[in-house]
BAMIBA-199466 format. One line per 5 residues: for each residue x, y, z of N, C-alpha, C. Coordinates in nm, 3 decimals, always signed. Layout:
# BAMIBA-199466
X:Y:Z:X:Y:Z:X:Y:Z; ...
***
This chain:
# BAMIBA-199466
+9.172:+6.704:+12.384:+9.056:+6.776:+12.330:+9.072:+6.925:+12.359; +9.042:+7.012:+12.258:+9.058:+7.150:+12.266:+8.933:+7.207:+12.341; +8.987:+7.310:+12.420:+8.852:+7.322:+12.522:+8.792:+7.468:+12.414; +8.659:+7.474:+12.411:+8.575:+7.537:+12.326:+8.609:+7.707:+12.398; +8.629:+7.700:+12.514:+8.650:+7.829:+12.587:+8.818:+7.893:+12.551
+8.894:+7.856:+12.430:+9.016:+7.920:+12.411:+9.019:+7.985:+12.363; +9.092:+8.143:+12.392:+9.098:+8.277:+12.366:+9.233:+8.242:+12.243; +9.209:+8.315:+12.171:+9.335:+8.387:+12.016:+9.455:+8.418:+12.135; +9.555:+8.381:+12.103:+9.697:+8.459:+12.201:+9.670:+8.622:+12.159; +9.718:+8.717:+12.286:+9.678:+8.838:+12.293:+9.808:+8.908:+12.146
+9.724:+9.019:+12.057:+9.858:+9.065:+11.931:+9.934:+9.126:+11.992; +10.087:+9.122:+11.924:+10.172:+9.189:+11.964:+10.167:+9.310:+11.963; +10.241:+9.389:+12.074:+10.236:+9.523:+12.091:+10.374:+9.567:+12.015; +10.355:+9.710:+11.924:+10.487:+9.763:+11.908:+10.516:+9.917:+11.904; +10.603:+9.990:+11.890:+10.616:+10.098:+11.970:+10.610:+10.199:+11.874
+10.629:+10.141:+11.699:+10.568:+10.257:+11.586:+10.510:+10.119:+11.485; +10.503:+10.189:+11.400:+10.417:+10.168:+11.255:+10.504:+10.257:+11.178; +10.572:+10.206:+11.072:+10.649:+10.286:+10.970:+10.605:+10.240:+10.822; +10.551:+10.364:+10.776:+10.478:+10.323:+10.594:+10.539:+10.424:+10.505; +10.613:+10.341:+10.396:+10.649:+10.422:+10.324:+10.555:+10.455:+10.167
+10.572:+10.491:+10.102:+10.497:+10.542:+10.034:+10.569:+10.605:+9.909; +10.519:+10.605:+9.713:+10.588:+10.641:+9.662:+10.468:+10.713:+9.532; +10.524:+10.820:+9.554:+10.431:+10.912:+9.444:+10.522:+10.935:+9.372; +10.410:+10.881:+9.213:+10.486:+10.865:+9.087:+10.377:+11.005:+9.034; +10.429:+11.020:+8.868:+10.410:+11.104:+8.802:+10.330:+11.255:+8.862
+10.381:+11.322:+9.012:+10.333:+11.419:+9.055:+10.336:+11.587:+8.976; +10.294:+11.642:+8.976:+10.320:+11.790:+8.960:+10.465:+11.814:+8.948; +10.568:+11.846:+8.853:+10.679:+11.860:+8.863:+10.721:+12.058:+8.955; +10.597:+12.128:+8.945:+10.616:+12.259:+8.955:+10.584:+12.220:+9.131; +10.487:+12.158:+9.154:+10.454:+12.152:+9.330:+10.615:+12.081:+9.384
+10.625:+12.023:+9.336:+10.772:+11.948:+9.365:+10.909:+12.041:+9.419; +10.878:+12.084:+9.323:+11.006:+12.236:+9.294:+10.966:+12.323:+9.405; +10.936:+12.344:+9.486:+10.850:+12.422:+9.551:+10.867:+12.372:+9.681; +10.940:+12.465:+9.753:+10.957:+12.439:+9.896:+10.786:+12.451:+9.969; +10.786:+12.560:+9.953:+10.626:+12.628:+10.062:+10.511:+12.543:+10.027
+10.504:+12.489:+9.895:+10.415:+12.410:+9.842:+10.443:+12.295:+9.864; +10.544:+12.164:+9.897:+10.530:+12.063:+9.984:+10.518:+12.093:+10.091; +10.568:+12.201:+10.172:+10.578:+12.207:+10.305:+10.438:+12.220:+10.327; +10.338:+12.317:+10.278:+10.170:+12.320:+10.295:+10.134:+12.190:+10.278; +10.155:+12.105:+10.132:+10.130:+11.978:+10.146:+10.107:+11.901:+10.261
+10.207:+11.936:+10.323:+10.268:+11.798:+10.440:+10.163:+11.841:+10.577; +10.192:+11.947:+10.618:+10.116:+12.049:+10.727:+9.964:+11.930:+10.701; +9.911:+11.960:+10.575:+9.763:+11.937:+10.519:+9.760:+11.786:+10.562; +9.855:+11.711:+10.485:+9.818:+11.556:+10.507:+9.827:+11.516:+10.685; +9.922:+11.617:+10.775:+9.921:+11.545:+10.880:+9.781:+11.588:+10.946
+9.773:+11.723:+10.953:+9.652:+11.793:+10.973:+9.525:+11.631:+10.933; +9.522:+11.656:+10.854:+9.425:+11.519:+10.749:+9.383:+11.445:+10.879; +9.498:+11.363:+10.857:+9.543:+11.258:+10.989:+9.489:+11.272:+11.093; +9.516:+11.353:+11.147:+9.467:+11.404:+11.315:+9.611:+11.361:+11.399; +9.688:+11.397:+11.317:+9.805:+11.431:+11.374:+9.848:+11.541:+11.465
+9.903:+11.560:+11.562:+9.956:+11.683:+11.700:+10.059:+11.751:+11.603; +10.078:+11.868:+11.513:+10.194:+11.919:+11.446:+10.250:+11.992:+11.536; +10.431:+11.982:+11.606:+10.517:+11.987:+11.630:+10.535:+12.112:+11.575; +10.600:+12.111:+11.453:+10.634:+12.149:+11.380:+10.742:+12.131:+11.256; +10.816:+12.194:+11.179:+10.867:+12.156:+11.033:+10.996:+12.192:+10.945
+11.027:+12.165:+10.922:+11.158:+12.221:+10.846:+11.186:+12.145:+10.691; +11.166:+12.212:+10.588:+11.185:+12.184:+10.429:+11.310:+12.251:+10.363; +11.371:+12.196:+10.348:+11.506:+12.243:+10.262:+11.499:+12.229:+10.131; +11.525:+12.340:+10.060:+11.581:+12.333:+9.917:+11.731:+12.312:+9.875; +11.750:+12.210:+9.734:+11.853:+12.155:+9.696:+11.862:+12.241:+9.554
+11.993:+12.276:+9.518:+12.051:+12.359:+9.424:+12.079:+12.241:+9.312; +12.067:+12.260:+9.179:+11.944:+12.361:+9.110:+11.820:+12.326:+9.164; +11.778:+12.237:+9.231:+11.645:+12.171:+9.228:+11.631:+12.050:+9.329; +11.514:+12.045:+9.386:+11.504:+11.883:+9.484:+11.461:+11.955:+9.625; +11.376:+11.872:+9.712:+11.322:+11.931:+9.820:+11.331:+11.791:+9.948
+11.404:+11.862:+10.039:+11.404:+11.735:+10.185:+11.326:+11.766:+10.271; +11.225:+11.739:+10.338:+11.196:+11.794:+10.454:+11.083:+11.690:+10.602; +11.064:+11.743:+10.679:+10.948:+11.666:+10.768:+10.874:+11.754:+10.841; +10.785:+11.688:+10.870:+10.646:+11.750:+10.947:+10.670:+11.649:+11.111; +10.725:+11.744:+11.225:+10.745:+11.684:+11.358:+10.604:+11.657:+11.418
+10.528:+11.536:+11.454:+10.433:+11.559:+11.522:+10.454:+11.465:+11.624; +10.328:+11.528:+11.776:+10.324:+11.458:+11.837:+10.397:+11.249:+11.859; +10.329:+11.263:+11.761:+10.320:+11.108:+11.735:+10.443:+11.046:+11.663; +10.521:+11.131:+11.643:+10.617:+11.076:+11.521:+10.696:+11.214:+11.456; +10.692:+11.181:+11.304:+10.698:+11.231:+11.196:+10.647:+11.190:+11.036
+10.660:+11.339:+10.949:+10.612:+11.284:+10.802:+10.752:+11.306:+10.759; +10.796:+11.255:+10.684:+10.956:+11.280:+10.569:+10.925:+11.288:+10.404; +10.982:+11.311:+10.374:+11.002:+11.335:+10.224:+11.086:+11.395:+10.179; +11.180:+11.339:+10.042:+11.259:+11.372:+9.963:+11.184:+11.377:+9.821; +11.243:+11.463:+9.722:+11.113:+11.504:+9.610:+11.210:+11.520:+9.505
+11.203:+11.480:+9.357:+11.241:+11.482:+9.244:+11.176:+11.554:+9.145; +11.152:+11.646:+9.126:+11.074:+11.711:+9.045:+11.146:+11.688:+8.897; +11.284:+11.643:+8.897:+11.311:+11.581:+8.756:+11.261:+11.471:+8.722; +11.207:+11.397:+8.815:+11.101:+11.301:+8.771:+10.970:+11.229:+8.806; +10.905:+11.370:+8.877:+10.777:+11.339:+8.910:+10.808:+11.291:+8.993
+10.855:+11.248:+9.076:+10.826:+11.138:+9.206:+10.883:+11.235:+9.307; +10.798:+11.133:+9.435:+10.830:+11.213:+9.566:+10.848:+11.063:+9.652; +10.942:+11.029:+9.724:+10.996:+10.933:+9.834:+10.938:+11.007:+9.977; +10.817:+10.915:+10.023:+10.769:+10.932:+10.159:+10.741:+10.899:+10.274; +10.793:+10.911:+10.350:+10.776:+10.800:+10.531:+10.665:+10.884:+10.593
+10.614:+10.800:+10.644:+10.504:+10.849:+10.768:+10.532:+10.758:+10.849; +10.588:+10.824:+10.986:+10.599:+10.743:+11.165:+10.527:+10.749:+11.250; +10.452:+10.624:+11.269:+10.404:+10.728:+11.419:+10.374:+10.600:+11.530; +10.410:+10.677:+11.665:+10.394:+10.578:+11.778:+10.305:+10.532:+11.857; +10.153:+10.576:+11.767:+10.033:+10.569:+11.844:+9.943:+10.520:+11.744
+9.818:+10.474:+11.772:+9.695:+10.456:+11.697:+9.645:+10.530:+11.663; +9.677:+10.650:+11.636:+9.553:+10.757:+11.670:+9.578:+10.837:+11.504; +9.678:+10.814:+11.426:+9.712:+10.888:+11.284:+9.606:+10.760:+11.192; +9.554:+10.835:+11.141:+9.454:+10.795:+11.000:+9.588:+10.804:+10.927; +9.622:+10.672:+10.859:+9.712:+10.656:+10.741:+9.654:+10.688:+10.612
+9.540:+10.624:+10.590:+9.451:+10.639:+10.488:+9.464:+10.774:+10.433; +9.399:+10.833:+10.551:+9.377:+10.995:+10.519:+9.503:+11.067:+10.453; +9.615:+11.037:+10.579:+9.729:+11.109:+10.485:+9.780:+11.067:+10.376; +9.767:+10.944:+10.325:+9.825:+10.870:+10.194:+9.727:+10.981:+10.072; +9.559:+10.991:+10.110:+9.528:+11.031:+10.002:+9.488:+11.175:+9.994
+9.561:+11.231:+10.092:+9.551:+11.411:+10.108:+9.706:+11.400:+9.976; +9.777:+11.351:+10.075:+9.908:+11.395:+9.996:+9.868:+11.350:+9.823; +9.821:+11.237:+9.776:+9.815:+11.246:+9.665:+9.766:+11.339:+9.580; +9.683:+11.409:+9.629:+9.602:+11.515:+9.628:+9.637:+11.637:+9.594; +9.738:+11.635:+9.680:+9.786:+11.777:+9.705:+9.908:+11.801:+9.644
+10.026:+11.687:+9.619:+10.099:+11.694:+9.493:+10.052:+11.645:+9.369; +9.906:+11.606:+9.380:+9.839:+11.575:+9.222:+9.923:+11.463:+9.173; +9.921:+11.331:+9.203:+10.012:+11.265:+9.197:+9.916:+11.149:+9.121; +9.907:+11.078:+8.995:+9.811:+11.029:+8.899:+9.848:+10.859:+8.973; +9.964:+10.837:+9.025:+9.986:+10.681:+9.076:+10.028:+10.694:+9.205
+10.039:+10.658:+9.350:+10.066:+10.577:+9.429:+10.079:+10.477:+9.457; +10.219:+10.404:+9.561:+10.205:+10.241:+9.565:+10.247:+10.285:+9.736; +10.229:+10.202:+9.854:+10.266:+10.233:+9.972:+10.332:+10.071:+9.899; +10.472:+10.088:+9.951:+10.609:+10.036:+9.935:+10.620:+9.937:+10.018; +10.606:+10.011:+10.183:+10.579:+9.885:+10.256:+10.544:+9.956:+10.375
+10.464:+9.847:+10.473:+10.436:+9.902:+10.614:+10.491:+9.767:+10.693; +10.556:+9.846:+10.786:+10.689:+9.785:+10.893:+10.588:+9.803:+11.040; +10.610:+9.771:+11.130:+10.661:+9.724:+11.262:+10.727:+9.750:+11.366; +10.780:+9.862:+11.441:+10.886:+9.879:+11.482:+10.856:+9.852:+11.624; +10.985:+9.808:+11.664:+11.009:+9.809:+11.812:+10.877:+9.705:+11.862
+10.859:+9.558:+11.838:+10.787:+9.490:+11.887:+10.838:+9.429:+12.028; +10.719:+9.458:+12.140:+10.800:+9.416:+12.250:+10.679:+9.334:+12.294; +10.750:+9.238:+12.387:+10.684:+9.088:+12.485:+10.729:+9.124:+12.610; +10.711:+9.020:+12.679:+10.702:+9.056:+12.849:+10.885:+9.095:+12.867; +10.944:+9.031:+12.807:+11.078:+9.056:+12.830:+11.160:+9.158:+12.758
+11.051:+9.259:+12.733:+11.120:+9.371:+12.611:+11.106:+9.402:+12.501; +11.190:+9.433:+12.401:+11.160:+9.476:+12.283:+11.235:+9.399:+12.226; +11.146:+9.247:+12.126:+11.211:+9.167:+12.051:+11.293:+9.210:+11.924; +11.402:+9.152:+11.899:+11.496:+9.159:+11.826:+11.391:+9.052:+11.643; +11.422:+9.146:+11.578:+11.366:+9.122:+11.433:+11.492:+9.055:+11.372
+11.442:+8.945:+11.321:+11.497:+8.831:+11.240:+11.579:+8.929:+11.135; +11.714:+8.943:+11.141:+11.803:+9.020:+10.993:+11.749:+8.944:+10.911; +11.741:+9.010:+10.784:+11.694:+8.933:+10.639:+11.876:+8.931:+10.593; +11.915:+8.833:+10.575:+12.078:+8.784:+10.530:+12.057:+8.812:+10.342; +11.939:+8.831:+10.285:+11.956:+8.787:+10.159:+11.941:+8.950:+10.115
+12.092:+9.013:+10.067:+12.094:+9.168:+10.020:+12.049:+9.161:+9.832; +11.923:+9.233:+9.827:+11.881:+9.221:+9.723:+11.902:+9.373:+9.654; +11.989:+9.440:+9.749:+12.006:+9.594:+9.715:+12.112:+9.580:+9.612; +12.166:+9.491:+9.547:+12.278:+9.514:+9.429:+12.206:+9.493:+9.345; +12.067:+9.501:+9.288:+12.026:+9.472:+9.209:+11.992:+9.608:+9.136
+11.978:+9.687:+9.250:+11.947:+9.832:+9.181:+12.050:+9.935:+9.216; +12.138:+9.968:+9.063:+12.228:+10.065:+9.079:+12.178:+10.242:+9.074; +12.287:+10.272:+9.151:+12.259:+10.363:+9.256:+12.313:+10.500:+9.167; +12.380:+10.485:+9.026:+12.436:+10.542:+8.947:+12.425:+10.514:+8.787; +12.440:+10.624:+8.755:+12.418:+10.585:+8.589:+12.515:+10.532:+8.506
+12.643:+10.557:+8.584:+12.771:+10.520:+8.522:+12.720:+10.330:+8.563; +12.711:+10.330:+8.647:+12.708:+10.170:+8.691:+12.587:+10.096:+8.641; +12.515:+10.165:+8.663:+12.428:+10.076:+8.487:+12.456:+10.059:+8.380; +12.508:+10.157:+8.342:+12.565:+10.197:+8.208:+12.637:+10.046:+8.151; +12.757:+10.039:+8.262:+12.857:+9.969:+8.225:+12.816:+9.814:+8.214
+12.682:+9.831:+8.366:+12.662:+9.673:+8.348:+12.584:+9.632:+8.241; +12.510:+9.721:+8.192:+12.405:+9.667:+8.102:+12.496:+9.659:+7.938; +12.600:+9.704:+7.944:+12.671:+9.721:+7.786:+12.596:+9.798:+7.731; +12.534:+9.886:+7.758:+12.458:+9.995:+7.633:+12.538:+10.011:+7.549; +12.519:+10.069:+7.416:+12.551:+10.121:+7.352:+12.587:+10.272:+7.313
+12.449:+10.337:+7.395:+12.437:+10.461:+7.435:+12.371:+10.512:+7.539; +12.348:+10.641:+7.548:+12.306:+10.694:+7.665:+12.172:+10.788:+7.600; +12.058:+10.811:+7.651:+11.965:+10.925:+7.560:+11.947:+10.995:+7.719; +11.945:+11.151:+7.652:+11.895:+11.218:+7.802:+11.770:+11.298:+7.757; +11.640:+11.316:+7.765:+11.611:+11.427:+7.726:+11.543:+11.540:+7.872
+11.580:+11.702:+7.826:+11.576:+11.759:+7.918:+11.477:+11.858:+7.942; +11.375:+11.904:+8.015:+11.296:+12.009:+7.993:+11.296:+12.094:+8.072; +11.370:+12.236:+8.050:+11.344:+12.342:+8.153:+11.272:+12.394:+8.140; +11.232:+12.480:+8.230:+11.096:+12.583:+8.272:+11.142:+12.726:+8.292; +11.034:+12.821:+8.234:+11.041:+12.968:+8.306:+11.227:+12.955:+8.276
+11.270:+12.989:+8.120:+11.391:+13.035:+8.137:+11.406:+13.152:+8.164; +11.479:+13.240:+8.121:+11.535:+13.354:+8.067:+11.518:+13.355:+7.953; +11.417:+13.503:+7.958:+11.399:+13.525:+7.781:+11.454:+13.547:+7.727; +11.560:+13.608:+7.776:+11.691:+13.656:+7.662:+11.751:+13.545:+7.649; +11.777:+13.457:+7.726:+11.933:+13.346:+7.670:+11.815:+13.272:+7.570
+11.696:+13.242:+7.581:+11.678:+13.143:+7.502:+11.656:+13.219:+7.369; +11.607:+13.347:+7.374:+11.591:+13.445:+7.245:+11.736:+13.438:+7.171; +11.858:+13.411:+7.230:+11.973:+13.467:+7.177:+12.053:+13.324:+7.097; +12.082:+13.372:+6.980:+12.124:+13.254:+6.908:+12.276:+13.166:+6.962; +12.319:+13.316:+6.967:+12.469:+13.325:+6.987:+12.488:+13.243:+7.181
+12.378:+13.306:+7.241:+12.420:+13.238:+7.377:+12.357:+13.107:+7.363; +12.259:+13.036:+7.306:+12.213:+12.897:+7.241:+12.400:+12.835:+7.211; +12.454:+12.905:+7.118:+12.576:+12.793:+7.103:+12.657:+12.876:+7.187; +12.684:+12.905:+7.293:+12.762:+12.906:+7.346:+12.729:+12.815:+7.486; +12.575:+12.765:+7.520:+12.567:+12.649:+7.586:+12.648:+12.514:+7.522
+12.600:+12.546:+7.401:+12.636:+12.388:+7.367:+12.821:+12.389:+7.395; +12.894:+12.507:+7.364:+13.039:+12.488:+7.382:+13.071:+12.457:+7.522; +13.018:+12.504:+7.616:+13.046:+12.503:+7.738:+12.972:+12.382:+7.784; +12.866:+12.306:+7.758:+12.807:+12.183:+7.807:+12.872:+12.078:+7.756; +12.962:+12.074:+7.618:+13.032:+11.991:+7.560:+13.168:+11.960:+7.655
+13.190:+12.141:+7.701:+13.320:+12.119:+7.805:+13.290:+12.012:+7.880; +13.226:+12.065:+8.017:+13.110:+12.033:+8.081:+13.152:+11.885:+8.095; +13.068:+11.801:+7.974:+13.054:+11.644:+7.960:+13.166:+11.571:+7.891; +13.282:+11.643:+7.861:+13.390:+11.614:+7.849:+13.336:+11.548:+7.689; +13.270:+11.611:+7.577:+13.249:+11.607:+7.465:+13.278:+11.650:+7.339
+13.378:+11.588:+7.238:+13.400:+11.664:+7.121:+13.321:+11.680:+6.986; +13.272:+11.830:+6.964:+13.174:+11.894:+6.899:+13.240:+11.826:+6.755; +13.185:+11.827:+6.616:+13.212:+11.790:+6.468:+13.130:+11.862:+6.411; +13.207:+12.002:+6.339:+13.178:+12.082:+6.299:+13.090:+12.237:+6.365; +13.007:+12.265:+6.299:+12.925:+12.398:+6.374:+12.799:+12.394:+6.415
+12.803:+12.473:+6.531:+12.654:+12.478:+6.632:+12.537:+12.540:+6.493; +12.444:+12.435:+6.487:+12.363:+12.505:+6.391:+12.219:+12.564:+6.473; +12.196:+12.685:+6.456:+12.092:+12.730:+6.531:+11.988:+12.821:+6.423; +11.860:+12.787:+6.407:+11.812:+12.846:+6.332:+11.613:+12.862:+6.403; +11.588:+13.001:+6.345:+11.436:+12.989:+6.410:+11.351:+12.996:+6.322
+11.230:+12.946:+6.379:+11.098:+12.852:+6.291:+11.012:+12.924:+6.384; +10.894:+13.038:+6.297:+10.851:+13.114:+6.371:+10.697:+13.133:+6.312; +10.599:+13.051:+6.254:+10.527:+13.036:+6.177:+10.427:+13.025:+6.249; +10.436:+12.907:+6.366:+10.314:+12.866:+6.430:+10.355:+12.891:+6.564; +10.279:+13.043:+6.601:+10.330:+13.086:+6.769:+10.333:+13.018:+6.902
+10.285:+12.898:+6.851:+10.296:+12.756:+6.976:+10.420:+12.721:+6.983; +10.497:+12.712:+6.850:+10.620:+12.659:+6.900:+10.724:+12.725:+6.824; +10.718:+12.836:+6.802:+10.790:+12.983:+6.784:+10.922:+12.963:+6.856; +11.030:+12.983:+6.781:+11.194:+12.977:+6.899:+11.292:+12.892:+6.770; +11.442:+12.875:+6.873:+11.493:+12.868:+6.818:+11.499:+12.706:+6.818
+11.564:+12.645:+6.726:+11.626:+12.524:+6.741:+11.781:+12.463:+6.667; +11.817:+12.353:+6.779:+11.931:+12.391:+6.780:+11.981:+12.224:+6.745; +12.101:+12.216:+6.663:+12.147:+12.092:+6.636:+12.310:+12.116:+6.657; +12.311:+12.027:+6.744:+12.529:+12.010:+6.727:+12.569:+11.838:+6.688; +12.609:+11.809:+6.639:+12.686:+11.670:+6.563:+12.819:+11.683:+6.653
+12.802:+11.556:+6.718:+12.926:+11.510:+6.876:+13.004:+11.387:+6.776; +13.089:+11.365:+6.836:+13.249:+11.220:+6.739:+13.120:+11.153:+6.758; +13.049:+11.117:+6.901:+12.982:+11.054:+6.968:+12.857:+11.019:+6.951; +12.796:+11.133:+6.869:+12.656:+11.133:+6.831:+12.573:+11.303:+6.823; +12.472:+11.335:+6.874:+12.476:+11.484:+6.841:+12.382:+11.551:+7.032
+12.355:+11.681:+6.998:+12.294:+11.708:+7.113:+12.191:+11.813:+7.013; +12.060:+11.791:+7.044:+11.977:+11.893:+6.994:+11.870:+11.962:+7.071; +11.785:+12.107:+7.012:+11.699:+12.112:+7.124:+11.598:+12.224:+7.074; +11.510:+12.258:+7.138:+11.413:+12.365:+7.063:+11.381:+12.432:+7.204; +11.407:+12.595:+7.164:+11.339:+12.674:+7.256:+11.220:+12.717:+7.232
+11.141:+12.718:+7.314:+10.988:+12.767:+7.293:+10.995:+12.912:+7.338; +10.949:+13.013:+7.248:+10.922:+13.141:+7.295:+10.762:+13.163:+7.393; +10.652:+13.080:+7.358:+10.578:+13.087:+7.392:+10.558:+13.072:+7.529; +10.630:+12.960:+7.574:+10.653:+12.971:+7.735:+10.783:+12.949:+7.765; +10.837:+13.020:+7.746:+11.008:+13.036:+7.803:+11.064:+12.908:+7.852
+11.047:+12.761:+7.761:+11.097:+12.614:+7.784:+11.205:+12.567:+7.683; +11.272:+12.500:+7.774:+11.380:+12.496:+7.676:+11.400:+12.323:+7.670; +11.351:+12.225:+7.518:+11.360:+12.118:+7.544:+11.488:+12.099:+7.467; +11.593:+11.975:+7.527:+11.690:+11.955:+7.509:+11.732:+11.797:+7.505; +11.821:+11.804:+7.382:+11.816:+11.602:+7.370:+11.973:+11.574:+7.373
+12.019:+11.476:+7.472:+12.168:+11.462:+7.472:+12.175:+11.298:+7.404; +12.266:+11.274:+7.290:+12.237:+11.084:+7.288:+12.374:+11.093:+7.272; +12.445:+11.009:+7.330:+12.596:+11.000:+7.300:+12.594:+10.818:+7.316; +12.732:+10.737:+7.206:+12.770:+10.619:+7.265:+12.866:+10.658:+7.381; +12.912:+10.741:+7.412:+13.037:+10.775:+7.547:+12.967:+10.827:+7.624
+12.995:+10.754:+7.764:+12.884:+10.799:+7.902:+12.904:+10.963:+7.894; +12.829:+11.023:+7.978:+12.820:+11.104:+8.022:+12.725:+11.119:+8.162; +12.712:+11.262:+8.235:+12.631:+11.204:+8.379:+12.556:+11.282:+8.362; +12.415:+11.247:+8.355:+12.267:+11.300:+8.261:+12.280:+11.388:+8.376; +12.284:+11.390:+8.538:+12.257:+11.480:+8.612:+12.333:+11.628:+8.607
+12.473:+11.586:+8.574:+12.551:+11.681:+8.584:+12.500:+11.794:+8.436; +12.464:+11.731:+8.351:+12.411:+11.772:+8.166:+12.280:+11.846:+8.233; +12.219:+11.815:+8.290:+12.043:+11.879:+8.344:+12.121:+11.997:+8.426; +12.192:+11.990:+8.522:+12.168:+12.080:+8.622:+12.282:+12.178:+8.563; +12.363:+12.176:+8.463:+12.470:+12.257:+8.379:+12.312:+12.342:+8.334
+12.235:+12.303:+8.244:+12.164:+12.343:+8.173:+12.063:+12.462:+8.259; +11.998:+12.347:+8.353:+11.898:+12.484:+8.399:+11.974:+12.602:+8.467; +12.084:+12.588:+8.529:+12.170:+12.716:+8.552:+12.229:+12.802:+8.489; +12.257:+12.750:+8.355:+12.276:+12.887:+8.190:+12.151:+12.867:+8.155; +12.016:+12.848:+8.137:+11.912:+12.958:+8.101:+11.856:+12.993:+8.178
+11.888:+12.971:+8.343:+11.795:+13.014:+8.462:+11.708:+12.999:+8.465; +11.668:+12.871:+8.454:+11.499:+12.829:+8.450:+11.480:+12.774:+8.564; +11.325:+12.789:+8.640:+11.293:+12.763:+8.788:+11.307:+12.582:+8.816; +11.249:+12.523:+8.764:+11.292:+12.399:+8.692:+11.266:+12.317:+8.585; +11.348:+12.154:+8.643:+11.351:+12.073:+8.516:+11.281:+11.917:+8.564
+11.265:+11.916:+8.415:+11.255:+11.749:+8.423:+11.337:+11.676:+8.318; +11.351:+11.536:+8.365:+11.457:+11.458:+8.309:+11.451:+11.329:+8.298; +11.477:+11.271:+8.131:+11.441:+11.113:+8.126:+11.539:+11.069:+8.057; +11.594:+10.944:+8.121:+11.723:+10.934:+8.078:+11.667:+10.751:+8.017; +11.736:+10.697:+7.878:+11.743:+10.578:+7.868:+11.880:+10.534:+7.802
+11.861:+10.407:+7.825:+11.957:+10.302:+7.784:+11.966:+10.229:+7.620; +12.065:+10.271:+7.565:+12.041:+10.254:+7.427:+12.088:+10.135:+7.402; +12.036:+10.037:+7.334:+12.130:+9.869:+7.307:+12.145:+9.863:+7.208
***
């Protein structure tokens, strides 16, 4: 007979809490922006009632941001894609005392981020009277399921083709004003992607309705074509790559925003069947 006086076994103790976290469709310009995640982050731990340490944010050439917020308790991390809205985020900490809540929905906040999913919350370092128990390995690697490259999708899925389309920001008014430097991207991005052009860079401007005033641009590839329209109105330069022969959408984006010098880009790449 169970005696009515039995206590719950006491919960396990463990030495962090690790939550990751994934902001979809954020601000692509806050992204781009060292000082502006780094305030971000400051804010969400702040939020928290986190002890700030202090911080270090690195910028990635053309584009992309690494950085963490050291606190007392831990740390915040983040790596940031401003080519595609998303930001990859850890929050650590070794105490009770960080409001998760709070920082999950400062940060959404503050990179303006329309979806969040927290990915997962972990456990770390669970210890019993004899230490810090050893966590069951998971044997079943479900990480080949998601390739890590475009070439390796590419190949597994049999596409047919590749579509990239590209949007820079804040170019240079002159390269995108200039017809002549318009096809002389496309000669050098064709280098570039190891692409043979069929026939001539056609570039012509459509200047009627000052919204979308600029030039636009068509090239015909063995492969398929590359086209694109510059906007005079806000110095953007949208750009469409579709080829059946791979190419590496990253290497095509970051060629690009470095000949019109635009602050940044965004980038959507699909799979053609």
């Amino acid at each position: 007979m169970k005696s009515n006086n039995s206590k719950p076994p006491p919960k396990s103790f463990a030495l962090g809490k690790h939550m990751t976290i994934e902001y979809y469709d954020c601000d692509p310009h806050i992204l781009a922006d060292t000082k502006l995640i780094e305030k971000a982050f400051l804010k969400a731990a702040k939020d928290s009632n986190a002890t700030i340490i202090g911080s270090d944010f690195h910028y990635f050439e053309p584009q992309g941001v690494s950085g963490f917020v050291v606190i007392a308790e831990s740390h915040f991390s983040v790596h940031a894609w401003p080519e595609h809205d998303y930001a990859a985020v850890d929050i650590f900490t070794c105490g009770d005392s960080i409001n998760f809540e709070a920082a999950v929905n400062s940060l959404k906040k503050e990179l303006k981020s329309d979806e969040t999913i927290i990915s997962s919350v972990m456990n770390r370092g669970i210890t019993s009277n004899n230490g810090v128990e050893k966590l069951v390995p998971v044997f079943e690697d479900r990480t080949h399921l998601y390739a890590l490259s475009w070439k390796k999708k590419f190949e597994a899925s049999n596409a047919w083709g590749l579509s990239t389309s590209i949007d820079i920001y804040n170019c240079n008014p002159e390269q995108i004003r200039d017809a002549e430097a318009i096809k002389e991207f496309v000669k050098e991005l064709c280098k570039k992607v190891k692409m043979t052009t069929h026939g001539e860079t056609q570039v012509e401007y459509f200047g009627k309705n000052e919204r979308i005033a600029g030039f636009s641009m068509t090239q015909l590839l063995n492969t398929s074509l590359i086209s694109g329209h510059f906007a005079n109105a806000t110095d953007t330069a949208y750009i469409d790559i579709f080829s059946c022969k791979f190419y590496e959408p990253r290497e095509a984006a970051e060629f690009a925003i470095q000949f019109f010098e635009g602050s940044n880009y965004r980038m959507q790449t699909a799979l053609r069947r």
